[in-house]
ROKOLLUM-571322 format. One record per residue (C-alpha): x, y, z. Coordinates in steps of 0.2 Angstrom, whole numbers, padded with zeros to 4 digits, always signed. Layout:
REM residues N
XYZ;...
REM end
This chain:
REM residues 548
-0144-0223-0153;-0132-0219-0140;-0127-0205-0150;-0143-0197-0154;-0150-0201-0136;-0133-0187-0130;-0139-0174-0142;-0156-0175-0135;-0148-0172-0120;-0140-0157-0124;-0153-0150-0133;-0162-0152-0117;-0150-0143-0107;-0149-0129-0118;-0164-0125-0118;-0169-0129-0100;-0175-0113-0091;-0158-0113-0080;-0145-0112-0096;-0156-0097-0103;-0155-0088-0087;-0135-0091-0088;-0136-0087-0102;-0146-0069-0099;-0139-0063-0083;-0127-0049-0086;-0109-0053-0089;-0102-0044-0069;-0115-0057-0062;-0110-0071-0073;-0090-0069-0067;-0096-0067-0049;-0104-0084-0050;-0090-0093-0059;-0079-0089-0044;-0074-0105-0035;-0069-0109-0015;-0057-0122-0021;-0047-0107-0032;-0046-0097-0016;-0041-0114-0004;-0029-0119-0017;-0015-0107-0017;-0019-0099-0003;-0014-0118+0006;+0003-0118-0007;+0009-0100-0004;+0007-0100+0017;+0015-0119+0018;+0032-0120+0027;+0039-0126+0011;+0039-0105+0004;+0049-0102+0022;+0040-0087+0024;+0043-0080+0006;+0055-0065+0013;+0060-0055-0004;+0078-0062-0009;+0076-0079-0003;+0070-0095-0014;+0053-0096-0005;+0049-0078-0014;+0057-0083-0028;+0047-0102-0029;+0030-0090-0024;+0033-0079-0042;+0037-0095-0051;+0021-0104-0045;+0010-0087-0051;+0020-0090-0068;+0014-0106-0068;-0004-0098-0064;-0007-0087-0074;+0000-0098-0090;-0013-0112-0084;-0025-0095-0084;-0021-0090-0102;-0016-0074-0095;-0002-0065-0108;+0016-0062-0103;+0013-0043-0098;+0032-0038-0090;+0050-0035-0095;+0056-0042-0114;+0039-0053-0115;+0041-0063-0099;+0027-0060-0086;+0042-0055-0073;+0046-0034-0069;+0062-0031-0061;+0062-0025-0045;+0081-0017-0039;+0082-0016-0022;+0096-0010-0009;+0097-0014+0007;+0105-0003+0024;+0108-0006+0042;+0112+0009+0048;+0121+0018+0064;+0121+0036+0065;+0128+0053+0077;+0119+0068+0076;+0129+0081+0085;+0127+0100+0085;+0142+0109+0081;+0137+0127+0081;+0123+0139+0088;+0122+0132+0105;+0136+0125+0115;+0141+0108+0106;+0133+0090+0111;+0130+0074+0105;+0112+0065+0105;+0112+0047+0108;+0105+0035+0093;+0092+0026+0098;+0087+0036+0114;+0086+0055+0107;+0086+0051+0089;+0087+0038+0074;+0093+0043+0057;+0097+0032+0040;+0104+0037+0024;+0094+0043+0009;+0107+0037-0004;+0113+0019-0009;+0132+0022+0001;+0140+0016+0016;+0144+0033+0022;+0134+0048+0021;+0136+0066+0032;+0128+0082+0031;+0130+0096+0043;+0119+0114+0040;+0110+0125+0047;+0091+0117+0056;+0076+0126+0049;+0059+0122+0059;+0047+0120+0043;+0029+0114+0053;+0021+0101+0044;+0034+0103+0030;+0016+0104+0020;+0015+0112+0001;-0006+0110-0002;-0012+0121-0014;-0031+0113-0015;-0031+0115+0005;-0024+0134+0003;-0010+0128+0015;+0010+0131+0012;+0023+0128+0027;+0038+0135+0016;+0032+0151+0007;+0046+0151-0006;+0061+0153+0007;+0076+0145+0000;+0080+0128+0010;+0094+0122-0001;+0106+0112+0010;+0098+0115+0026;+0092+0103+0039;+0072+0103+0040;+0064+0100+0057;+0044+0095+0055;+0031+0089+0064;+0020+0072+0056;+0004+0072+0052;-0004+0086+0045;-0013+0104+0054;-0033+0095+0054;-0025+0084+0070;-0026+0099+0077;-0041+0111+0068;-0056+0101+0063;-0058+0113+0050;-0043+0111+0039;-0038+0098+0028;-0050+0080+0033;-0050+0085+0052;-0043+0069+0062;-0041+0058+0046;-0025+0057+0040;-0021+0063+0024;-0006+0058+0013;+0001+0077+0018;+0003+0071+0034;+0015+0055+0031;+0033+0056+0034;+0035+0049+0015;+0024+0064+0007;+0037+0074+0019;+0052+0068+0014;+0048+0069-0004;+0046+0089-0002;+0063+0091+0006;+0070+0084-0008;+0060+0093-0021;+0068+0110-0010;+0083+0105-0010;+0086+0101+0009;+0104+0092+0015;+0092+0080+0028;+0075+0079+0037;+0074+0077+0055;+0055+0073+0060;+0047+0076+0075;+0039+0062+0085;+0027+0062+0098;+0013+0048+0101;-0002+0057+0095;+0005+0064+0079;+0015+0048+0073;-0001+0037+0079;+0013+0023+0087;+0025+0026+0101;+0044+0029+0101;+0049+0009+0103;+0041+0008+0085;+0053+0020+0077;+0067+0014+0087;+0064-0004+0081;+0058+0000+0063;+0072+0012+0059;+0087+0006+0066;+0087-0014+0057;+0087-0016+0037;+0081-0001+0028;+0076-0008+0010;+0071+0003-0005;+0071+0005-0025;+0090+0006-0030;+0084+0023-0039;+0096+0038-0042;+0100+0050-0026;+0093+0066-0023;+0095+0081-0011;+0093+0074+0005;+0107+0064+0013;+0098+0058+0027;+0082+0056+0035;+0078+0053+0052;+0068+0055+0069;+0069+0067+0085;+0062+0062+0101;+0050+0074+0108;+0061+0077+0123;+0077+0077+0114;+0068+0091+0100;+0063+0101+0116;+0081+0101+0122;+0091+0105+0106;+0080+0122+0103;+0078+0127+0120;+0095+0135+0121;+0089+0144+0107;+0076+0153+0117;+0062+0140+0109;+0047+0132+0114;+0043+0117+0106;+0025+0116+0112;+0024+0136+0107;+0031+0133+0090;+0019+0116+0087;+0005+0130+0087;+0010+0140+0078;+0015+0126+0066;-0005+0123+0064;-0008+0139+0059;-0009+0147+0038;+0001+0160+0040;+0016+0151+0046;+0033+0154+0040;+0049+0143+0041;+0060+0147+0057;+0080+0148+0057;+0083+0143+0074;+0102+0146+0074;+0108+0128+0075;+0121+0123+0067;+0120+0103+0067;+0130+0087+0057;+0121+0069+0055;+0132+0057+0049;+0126+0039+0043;+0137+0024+0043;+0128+0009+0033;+0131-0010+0027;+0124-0011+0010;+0118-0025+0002;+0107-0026-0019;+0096-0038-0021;+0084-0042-0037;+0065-0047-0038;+0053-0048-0047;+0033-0041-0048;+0024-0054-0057;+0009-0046-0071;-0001-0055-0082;-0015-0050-0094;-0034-0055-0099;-0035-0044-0115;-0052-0033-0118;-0062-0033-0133;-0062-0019-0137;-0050-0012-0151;-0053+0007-0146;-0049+0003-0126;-0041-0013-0125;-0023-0003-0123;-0029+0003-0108;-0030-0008-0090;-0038-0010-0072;-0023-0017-0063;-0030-0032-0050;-0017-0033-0035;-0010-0041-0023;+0010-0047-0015;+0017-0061-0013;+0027-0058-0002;+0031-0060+0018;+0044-0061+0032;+0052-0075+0030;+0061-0083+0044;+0061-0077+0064;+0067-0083+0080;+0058-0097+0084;+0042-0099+0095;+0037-0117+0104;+0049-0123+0088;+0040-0115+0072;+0051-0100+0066;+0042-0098+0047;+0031-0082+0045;+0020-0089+0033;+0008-0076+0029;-0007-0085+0028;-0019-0069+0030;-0004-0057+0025;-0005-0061+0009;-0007-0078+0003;-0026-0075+0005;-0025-0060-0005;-0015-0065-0018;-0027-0082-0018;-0041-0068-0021;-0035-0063-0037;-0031-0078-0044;-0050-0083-0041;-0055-0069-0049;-0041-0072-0064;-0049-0089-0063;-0066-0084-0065;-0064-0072-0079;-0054-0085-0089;-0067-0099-0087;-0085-0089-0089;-0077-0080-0106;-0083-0064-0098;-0072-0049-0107;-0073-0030-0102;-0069-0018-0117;-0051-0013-0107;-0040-0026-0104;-0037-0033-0085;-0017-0035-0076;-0016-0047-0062;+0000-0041-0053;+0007-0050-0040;+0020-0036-0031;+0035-0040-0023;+0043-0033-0008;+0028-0024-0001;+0035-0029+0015;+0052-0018+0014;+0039-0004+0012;+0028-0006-0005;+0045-0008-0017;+0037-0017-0029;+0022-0006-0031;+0035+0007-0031;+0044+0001-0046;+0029-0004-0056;+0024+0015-0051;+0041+0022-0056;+0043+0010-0073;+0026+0004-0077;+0024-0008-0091;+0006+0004-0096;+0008+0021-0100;+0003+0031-0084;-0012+0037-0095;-0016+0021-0100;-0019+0014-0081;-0036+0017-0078;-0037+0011-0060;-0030-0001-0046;-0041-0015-0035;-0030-0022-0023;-0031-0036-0010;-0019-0035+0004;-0025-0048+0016;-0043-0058+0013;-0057-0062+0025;-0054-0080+0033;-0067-0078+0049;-0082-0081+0039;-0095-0073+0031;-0103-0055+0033;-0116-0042+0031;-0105-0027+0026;-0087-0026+0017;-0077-0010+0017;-0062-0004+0007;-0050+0010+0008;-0053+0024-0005;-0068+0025-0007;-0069+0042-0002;-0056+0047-0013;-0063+0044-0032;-0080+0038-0042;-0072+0021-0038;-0083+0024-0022;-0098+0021-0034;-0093+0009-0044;-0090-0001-0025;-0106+0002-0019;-0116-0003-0033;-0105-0021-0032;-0107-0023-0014;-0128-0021-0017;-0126-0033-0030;-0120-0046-0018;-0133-0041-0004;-0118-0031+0005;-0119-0014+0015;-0104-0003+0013;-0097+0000+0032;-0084+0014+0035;-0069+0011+0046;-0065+0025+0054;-0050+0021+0064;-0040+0014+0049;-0045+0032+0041;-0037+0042+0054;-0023+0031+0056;-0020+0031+0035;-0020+0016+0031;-0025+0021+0014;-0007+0026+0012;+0002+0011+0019;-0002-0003+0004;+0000-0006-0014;-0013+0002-0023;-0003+0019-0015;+0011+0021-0029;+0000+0021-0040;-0011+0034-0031;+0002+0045-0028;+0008+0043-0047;-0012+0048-0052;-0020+0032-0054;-0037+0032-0043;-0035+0015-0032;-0045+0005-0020;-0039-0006-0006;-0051-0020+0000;-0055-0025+0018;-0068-0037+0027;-0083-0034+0034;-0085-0032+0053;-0104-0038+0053;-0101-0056+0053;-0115-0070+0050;-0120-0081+0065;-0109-0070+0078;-0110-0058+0091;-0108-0038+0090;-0092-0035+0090;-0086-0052+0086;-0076-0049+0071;-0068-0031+0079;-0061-0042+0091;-0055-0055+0081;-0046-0041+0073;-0039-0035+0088;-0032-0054+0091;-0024-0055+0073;-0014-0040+0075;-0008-0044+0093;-0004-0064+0092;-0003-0064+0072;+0000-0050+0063;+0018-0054+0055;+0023-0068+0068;+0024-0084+0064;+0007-0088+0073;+0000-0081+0054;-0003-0099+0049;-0019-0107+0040;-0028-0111+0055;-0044-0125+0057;-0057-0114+0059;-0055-0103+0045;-0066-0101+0030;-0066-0095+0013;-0084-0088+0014;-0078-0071+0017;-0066-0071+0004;-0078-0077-0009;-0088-0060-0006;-0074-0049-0009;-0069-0059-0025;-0086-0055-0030;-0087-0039-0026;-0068-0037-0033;-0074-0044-0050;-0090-0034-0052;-0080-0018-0048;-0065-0024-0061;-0077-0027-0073;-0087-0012-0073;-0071+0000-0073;-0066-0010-0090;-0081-0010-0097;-0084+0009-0094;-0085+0022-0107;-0073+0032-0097;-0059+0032-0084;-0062+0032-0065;-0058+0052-0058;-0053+0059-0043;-0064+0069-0031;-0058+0087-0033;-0054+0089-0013;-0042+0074-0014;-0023+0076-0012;-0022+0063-0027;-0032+0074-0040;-0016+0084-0048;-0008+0070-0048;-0020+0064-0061;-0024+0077-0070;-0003+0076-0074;-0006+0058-0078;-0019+0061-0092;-0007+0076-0098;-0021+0090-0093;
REM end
């Protein structure tokens, strides 16, 4: 009796109006509402507890916090997806504290700059000692852009020579060219450096003044003169790298007969040419050197599909933090509760919520937690560098770099929208959780876009978004959640005030991991591959990915 009186039961439930409508509703909604607050609360409390001390890369917290996704994404059913079958991708890195003289020796009667004051430089090579001395070419922008009709080095030979530039890119200054005020990735001292080396220059000395470099000179004092971490990768041309004061570029070319002001102008201009100024300068790097190895973690939901199932929507997020500062009223952990145990608590829901509902797109899905994003997007790097898909076979990345713990909201945003059909794919999500899509245009002129995890893979071909929060929050004032923002990055933001604190919420996050599985689904389950818009500065680099 018992027996029979259970299978009523189930028979009941199975056919009860509820299970059908489970059962009907289309599979993104279905994986939307198998996502869960406790799989959010759950790592997000283990990977921001004092016990990870902060999760600096090279330390045991950031190695406990890849061992614990391990541990996830095997309780997930997720396969092994990184190096020799394991679900770990070696990251190589070295690490550089330099000091540095920059001293011209020809040209102009010889002087020495003071580090720190007129100047910071660092090597571009994994040595303890590097010099280069040549002549200093003023390049503008330093910008090659064929889509934009826009080339700073009209095929003059810069082999060996030291190029001068200016950041940013000409639409700072001409709303017509380029994207106007909103930065593109032309106008980033990496993009920069990158085509140096591609001429064949000895060094790069970069030009800094508030406006173009969006911070002040105290931020490329401080950031350029402690550790310098990147990918232990093979050298190139450039020796050096490194930044001129405004005043300091004004005096070395004065006694030349140049204006800087005058030759910033002209810099902005299309029928610019590179300028010898006569200079003769040397650089030279002194370094302490230390390698270190991490690890990116990646696991994957196979698709269904046998035709697509090879190719992958990467799902994104790192693990990694600061580590351990100088302590304030007794607390010296960084713990990176917003940045980015939250977003790497993100994914996990979402892994979770795919796992559990049985929902399968035709491509397969890759949850990667990246190391080292703090040392400057290394891990993305190296996945980027040495992915474990074929380029071609990566057909787009969703990352999470910091979730919403304030509370829920009207609207969510994301970064990169405007960049590919992603956008679409976004926006359609978004209604589907009753969202509006907001724009924020401060962090599109400040390029933010470029400053994250989904950016390797941009720059390598791969169309990539980046999510964000809302600023429209529920049961708050205008403005609430800009100023919330405002507090986060002045008494939080990578200080050891980035704690769990009482009054946060999961509600917010919960939308984006909605929104984040709807989009992840519907760019696996598509016939095709996202593409990029023709205007941006990412679409040749696709068009080489996909071999056209």
């Amino acid at each position: 009796m018992h027996r029979s009186a259970l299978a009523l039961v189930l028979v009941l439930v199975a056919a009860s109006p509820r299970a059908d409508a489970q059962r009907a509703s289309p599979p993104p909604a279905r994986v939307a509402a198998a996502i869960r607050a406790d799989a959010i609360w759950a790592p997000l409390r283990f990977l921001a507890d004092d016990l990870l001390e902060g999760r600096a890369t090279g330390t045991r917290g950031a190695e406990i916090a890849a061992q614990y996704l391990v541990a996830q994404y095997m309780a997930l059913g997720l396969e092994p997806a990184g190096d020799d079958g394991t679900y770990l991708h070696s990251v190589p890195i070295v690490t550089l504290r330099p000091t540095a003289s920059l001293d011209v020796v020809g040209g102009a009667p010889a002087r020495a700059l003071l580090y720190r004051e007129d100047f910071v430089a660092w090597a571009e090579r994994a040595d303890t000692l590097v010099s280069a001395a040549g002549e200093l070419v003023f390049v503008g922008f330093g910008i090659a852009a064929p889509e934009w009709q826009w080339d700073d080095y009209k095929d003059v030979d810069l082999r060996g020579k030291i190029l001068l530039m200016l950041v940013n890119d000409p639409g700072l200054r001409d709303p017509s060219v380029f994207r106007g005020r909103i930065l593109t990735y032309y106008g980033r001292w990496t993009y920069k450096l990158e085509e140096a080396a591609r001429r064949g220059a000895a060094g790069v000395l970069l030009v800094h003044t508030d406006e173009m470099a969006t911070y002040g000179w105290a931020t490329v004092r401080n950031s350029w003169t402690s550790d310098q971490a990147r990918l232990d990768r093979p050298p190139t041309s450039l020796a050096f790298a490194g930044w001129l004061s405004q005043s300091a570029a004004s005096e070395l070319l004065r006694p030349r007969g140049f204006d800087l002001d005058a030759l910033m102008a002209r810099a902005a201009r299309r029928d610019f040419r590179p300028l010898a100024t006569g200079l003769e300068i040397r650089v030279t790097v002194r370094s302490t050197l230390q390698r270190v190895t991490t690890a990116n973690v990646i696991g994957r939901l196979p698709g269904f599909d046998p035709a697509l199932r090879s190719e992958v929507v990467l799902v994104t997020a790192h693990y990694d933090h600061h580590g351990i500062a100088a302590a304030v009223n007794g607390d010296s952990i960084m713990n990176g509760a917003v940045d980015n145990a939250s977003g790497v608590a993100g994914i996990l829901a979402v892994a979770d919520a795919f796992a559990r509902s049985g929902v399968r797109p035709r491509r397969s899905l890759v949850f990667v937690g990246f190391a080292a994003e703090e040392k400057g997007l290394i891990g993305s790097e190296a996945f980027a560098e040495r992915p474990p898909v074929p380029p071609a076979r990566i057909a787009a990345v969703l990352n999470l770099d910091g979730a919403n713990l304030y509370g829920a909201t009207r609207d969510i945003a994301v970064l990169g929208g405007d960049q590919s059909s992603l956008g679409r794919a976004f926006e359609r999500a978004a209604r589907a959780e009753g969202l509006r899509v907001s724009v924020d245009s401060a962090a599109l002129m400040r390029g933010l876009f470029f400053r994250s995890d989904h950016f390797p893979l941009a720059r390598a071909g791969v169309p990539g978004l980046s999510w964000q929060g809302g600023s429209d929050y529920v049961g708050r004032p205008a403005g609430w959640g800009n100023e919330q923002e405002e507090i986060y990055n002045r008494e939080r933001y990578h200080q050891v005030t980035d704690e769990i604190l009482p009054w946060y919420t999961v509600d917010g996050a919960l939308q984006q991991a909605r929104v984040l599985a709807r989009v992840a689904w519907a760019v696996a389950d598509a016939p095709s591959q996202p593409t990029w818009h023709e205007t941006s500065e990412f679409h040749a680099a696709g068009d080489r990915r996909l071999g056209r």
